[in-house]
TIGUDREN-961591 format. One record per residue (C-alpha): residue in three letters; x, y, z. Coordinates in Angstrom, 1 decimal, m for minus. Layout:
<pts>
aa ALA; x X; y Y; z Z
...
</pts>
This chain:
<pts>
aa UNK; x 38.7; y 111.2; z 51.1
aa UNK; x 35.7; y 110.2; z 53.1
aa UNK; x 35.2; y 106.6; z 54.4
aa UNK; x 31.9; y 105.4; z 54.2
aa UNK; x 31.5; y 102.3; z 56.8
aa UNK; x 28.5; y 100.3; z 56.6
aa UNK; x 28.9; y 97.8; z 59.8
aa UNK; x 25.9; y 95.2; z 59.2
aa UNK; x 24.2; y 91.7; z 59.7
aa UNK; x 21.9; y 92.7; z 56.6
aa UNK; x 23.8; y 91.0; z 53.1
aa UNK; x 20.6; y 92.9; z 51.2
aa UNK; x 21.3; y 96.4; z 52.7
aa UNK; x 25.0; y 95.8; z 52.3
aa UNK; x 24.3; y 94.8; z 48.8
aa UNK; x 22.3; y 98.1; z 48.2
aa UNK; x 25.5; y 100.4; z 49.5
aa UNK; x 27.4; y 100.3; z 46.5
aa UNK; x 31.2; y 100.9; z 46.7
aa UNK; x 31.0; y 104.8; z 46.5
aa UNK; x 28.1; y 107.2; z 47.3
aa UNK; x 25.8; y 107.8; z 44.6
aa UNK; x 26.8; y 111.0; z 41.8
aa UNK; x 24.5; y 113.4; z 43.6
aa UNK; x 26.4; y 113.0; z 46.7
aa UNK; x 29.4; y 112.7; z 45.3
aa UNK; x 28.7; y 116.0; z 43.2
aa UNK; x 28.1; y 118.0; z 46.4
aa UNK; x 31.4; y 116.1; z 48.2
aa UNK; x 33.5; y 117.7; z 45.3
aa UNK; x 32.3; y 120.9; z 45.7
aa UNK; x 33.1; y 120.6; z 49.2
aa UNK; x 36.6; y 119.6; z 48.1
aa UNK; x 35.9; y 115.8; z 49.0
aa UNK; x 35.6; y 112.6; z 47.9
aa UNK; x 34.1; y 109.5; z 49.3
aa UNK; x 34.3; y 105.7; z 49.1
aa UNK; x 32.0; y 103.3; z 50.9
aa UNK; x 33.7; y 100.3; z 52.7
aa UNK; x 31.2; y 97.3; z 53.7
aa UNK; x 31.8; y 94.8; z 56.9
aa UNK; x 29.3; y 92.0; z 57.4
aa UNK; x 29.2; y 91.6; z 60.8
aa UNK; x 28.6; y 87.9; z 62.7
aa UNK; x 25.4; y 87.2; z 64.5
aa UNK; x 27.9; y 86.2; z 67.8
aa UNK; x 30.0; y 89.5; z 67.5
aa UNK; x 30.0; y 91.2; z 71.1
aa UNK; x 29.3; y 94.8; z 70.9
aa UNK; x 32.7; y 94.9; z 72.8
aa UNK; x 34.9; y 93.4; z 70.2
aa UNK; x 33.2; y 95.3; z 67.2
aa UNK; x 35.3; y 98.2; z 66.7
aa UNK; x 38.2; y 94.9; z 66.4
aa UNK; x 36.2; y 93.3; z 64.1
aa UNK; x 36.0; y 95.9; z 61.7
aa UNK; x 39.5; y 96.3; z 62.3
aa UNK; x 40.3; y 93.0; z 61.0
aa UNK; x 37.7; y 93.6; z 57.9
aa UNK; x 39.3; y 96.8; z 56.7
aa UNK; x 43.1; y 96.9; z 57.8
aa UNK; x 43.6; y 100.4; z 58.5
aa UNK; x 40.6; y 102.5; z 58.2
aa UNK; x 41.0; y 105.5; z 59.1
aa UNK; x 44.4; y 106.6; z 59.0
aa UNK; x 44.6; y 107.4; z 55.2
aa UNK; x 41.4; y 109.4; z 55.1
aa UNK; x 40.4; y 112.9; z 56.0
aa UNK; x 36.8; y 111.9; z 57.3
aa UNK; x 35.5; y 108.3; z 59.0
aa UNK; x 31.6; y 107.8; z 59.2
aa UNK; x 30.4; y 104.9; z 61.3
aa UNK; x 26.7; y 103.6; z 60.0
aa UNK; x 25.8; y 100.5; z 62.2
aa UNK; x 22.9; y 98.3; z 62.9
aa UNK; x 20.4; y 99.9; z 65.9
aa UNK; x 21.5; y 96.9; z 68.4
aa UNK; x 24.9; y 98.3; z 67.7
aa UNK; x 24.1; y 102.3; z 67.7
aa UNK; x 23.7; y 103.4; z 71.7
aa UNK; x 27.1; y 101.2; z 71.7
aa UNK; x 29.3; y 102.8; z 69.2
aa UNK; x 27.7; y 106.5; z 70.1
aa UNK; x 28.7; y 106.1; z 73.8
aa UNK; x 32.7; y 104.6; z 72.7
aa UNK; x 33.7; y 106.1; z 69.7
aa UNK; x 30.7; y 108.4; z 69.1
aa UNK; x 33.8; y 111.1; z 70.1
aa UNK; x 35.6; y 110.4; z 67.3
aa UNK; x 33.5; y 108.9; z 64.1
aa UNK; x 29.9; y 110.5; z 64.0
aa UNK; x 27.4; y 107.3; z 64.0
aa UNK; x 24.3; y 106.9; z 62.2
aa UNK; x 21.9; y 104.2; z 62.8
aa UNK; x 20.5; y 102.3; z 59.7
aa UNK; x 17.0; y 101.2; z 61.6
aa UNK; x 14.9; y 102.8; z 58.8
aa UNK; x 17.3; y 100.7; z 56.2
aa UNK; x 14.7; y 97.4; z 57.7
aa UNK; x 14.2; y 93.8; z 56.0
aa UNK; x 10.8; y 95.0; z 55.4
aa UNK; x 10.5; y 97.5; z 53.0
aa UNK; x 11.0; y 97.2; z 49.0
aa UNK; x 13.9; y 97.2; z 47.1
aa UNK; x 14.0; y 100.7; z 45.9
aa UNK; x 12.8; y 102.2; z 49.3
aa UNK; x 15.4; y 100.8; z 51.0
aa UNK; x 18.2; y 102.2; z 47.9
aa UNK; x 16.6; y 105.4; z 49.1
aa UNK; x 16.8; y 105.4; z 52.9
aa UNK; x 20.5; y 104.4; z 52.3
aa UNK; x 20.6; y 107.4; z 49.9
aa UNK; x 18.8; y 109.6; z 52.5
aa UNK; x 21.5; y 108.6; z 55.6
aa UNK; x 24.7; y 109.1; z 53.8
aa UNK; x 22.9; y 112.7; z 52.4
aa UNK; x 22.4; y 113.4; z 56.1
aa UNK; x 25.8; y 112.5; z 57.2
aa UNK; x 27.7; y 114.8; z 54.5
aa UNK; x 25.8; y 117.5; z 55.5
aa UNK; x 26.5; y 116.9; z 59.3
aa UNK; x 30.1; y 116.4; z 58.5
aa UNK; x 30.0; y 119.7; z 56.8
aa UNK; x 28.3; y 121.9; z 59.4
aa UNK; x 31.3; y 120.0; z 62.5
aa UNK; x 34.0; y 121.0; z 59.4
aa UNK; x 33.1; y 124.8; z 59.3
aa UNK; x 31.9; y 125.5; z 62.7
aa UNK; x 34.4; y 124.0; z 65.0
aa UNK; x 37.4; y 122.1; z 62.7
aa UNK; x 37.7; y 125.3; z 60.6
aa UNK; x 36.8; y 127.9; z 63.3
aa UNK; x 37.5; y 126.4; z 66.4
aa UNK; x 39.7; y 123.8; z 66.0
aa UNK; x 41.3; y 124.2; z 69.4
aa UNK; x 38.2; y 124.1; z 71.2
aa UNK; x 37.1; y 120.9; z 69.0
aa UNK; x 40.7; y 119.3; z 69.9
aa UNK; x 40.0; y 119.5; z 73.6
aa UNK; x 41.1; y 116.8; z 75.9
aa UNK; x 37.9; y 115.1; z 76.8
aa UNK; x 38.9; y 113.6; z 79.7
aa UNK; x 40.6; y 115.9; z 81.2
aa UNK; x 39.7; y 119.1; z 80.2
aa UNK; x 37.3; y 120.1; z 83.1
aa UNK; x 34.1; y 122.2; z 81.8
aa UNK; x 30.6; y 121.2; z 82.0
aa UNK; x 29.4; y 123.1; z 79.5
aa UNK; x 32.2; y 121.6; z 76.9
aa UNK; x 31.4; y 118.4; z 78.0
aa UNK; x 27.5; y 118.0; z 77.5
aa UNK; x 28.4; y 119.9; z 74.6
aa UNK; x 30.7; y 116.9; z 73.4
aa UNK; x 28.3; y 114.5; z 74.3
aa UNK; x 25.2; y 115.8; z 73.0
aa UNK; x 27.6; y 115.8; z 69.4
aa UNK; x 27.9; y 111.5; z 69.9
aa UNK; x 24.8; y 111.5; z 69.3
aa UNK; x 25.0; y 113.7; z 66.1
aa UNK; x 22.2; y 111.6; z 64.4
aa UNK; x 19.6; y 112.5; z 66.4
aa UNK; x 19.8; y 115.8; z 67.1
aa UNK; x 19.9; y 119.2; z 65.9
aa UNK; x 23.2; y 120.9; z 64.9
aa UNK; x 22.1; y 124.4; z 63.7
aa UNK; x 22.6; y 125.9; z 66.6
aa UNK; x 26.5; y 124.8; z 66.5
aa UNK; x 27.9; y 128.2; z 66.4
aa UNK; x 25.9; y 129.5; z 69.6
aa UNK; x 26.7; y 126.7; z 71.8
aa UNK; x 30.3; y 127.2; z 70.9
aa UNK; x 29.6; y 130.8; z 71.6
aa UNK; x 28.7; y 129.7; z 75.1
aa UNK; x 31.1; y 127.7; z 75.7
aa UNK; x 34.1; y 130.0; z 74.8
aa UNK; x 32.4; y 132.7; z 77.0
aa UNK; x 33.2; y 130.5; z 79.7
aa UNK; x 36.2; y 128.9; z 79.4
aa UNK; x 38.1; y 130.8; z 76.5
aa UNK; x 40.1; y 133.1; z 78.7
aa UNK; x 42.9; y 136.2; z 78.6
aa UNK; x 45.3; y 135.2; z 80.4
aa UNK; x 48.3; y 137.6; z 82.0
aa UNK; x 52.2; y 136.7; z 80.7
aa UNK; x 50.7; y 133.9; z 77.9
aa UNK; x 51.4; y 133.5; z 74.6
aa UNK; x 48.8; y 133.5; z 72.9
aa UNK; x 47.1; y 136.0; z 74.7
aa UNK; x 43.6; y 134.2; z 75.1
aa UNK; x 44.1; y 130.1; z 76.0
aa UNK; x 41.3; y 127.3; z 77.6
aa UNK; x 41.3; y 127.6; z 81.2
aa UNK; x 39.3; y 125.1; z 82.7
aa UNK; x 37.5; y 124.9; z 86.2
aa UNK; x 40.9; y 123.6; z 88.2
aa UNK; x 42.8; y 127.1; z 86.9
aa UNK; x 44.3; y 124.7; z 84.9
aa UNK; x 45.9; y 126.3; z 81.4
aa UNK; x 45.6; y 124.1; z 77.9
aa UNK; x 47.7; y 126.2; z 75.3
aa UNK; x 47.5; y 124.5; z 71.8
aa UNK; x 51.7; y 124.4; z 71.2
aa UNK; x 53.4; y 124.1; z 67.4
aa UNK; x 55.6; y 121.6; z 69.0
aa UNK; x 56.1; y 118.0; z 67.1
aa UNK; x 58.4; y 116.4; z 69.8
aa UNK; x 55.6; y 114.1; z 71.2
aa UNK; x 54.0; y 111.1; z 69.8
aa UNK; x 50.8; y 109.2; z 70.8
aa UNK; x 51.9; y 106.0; z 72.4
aa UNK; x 50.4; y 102.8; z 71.0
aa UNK; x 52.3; y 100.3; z 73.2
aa UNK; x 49.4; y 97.3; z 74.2
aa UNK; x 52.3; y 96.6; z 76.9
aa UNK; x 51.6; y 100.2; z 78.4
aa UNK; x 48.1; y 99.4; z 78.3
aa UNK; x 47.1; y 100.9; z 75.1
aa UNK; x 44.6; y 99.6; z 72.2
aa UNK; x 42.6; y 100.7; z 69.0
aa UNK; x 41.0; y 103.7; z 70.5
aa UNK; x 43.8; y 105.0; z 71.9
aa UNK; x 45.3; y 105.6; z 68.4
aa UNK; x 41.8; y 106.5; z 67.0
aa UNK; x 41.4; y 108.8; z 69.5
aa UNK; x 44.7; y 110.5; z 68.8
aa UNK; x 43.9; y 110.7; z 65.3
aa UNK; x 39.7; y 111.7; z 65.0
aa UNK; x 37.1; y 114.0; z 66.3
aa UNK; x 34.0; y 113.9; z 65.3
aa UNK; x 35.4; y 112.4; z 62.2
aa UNK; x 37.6; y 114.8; z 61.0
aa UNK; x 41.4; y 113.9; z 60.3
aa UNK; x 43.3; y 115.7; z 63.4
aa UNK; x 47.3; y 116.1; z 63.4
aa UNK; x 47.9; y 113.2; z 65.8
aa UNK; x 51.4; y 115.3; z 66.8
aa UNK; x 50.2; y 118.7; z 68.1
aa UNK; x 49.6; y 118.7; z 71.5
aa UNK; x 48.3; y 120.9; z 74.1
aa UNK; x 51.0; y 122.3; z 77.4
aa UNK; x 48.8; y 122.1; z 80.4
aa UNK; x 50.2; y 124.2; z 83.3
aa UNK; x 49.7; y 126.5; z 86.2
aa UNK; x 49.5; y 130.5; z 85.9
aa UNK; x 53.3; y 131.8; z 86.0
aa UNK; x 55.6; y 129.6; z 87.1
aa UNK; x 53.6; y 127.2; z 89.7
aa UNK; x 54.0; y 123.1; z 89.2
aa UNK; x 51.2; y 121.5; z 88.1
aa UNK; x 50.4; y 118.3; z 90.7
aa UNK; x 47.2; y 116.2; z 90.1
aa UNK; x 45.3; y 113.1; z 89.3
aa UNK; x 44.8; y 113.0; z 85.7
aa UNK; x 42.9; y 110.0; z 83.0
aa UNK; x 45.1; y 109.2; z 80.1
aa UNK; x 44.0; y 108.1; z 76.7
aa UNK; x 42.9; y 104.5; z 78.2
aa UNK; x 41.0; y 105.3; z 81.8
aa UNK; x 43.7; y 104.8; z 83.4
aa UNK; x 44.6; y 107.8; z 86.7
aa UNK; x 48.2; y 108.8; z 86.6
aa UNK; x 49.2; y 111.0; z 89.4
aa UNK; x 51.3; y 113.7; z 88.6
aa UNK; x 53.5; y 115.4; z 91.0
aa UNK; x 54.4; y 119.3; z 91.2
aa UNK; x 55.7; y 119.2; z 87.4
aa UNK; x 56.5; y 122.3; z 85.0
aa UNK; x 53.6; y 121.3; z 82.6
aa UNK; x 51.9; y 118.4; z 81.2
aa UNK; x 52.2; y 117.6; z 77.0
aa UNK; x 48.7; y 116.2; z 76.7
aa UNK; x 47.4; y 115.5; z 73.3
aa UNK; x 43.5; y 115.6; z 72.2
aa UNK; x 43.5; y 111.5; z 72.9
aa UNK; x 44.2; y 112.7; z 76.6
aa UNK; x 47.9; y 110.7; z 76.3
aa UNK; x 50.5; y 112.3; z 78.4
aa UNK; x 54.0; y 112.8; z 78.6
aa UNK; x 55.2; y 114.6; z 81.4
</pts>
């Protein structure tokens, strides 16, 4: 199931959302082996851009973890905000065409015309990199350190603007660079990034995301644990981040908050896509 989130000031465009997507789009969800529901927050004229993700939040309860897929679509004071936070993890698409201005049935159809766009988007991320590569999609963005991978992550924030049909060439790219065999490992190809450091995707469920707000962490952290690029991620699996053979791994690292923890000469790291560590 597919959350549909229309984040607004608008009562007339929320009006036009309806409470699931139209039979068209639902037709071509079901043949894609989803289903979707539209969820609705009307959002206060005094709402800082910093306390929105909280505010919808206290709308919806829990909206994510129960779904498979989370779409963010958000009024364009709001867009360049939500891309640049949590663009990583919901895609965001910006409802500036959905204006006051334009007639009842136009506006029905530019709705129509964004959450078409989106499914397709969500479709092309689903095959390409959940489906395909969804080791290289689970990444640690933080911490995984690649330039290609990250302008690659960050051009995807902005997945409403640009271009995806290229997705399987940049990918291409990317793994050319980073995707390495590696002597003595298991598996025998793993991410290497540019510190030499090794990110092998373990089986192990002995980890959890921490979610503590008295060890500093909040929303995102869990969100971040959970989504990317809306897709549903096991929030369990985590990545063993170490040195070739046997060498301790030292080093300054950013954990799922921005936060630097300095780690000293340790076996290996357990770092999950959220960039939390245990250690």
């Amino acid at each position: 199931m597919i959350n549909f989130i229309f984040i607004s000031k608008d009562d007339r465009l929320l009006s036009f959302t309806g409470r699931e997507p139209s039979l068209p789009i639902n037709n071509s969800l079901i043949s894609n082996g989803e289903k979707g529901v539209i969820s609705k927050v009307k959002i206060k004229n005094n709402t800082k851009h910093s306390d929105l993700m909280m505010y919808v939040k206290s709308e919806l309860d829990d909206f994510y973890s129960a779904y498979n897929g989370v779409i963010l679509f958000c009024d364009s004071d709001y867009y360049p905000y939500l891309c640049k936070h949590v663009g990583l993890f919901f895609m965001v698409f910006d409802l500036s065409r959905c204006s006051a201005n334009i007639t009842d049935g136009k506006l029905k159809q530019e709705i129509e015309s964004l959450i078409s766009l989106s499914v397709k988007k969500f479709m092309q991320i689903k095959k390409e990199l959940l489906i395909k590569n969804g080791v290289l999609m689970r990444l640690p963005y933080r911490n995984f350190a690649n330039p290609l991978l990250r302008s690659f992550f960050d051009s995807l924030k902005r997945i409403h603007e640009i271009d995806i049909s290229n997705l399987a060439a940049d990918i291409k790219k990317i793994k050319n660079d980073c995707y390495k065999k590696v002597p003595h490992v298991n598996p025998g190809r793993i991410f290497v990034d540019i510190n030499l450091n090794n990110f092998i995707f373990g089986h192990e469920y002995h980890s959890k995301q921490g979610t503590s707000p008295a060890n500093g962490h909040n929303l995102l952290c869990d969100v971040s644990s959970k989504y990317r690029f809306s897709h549903r991620i096991d929030e369990f699996r985590h990545f063993n981040v170490q040195k070739r053979g046997k060498n301790p791994i030292s080093g300054s690292f950013f954990n799922c908050h921005d936060a630097r923890e300095n780690i000293n000469k340790v076996t290996h790291i357990n770092m999950f896509t959220s960039d939390f560590m245990e250690y």
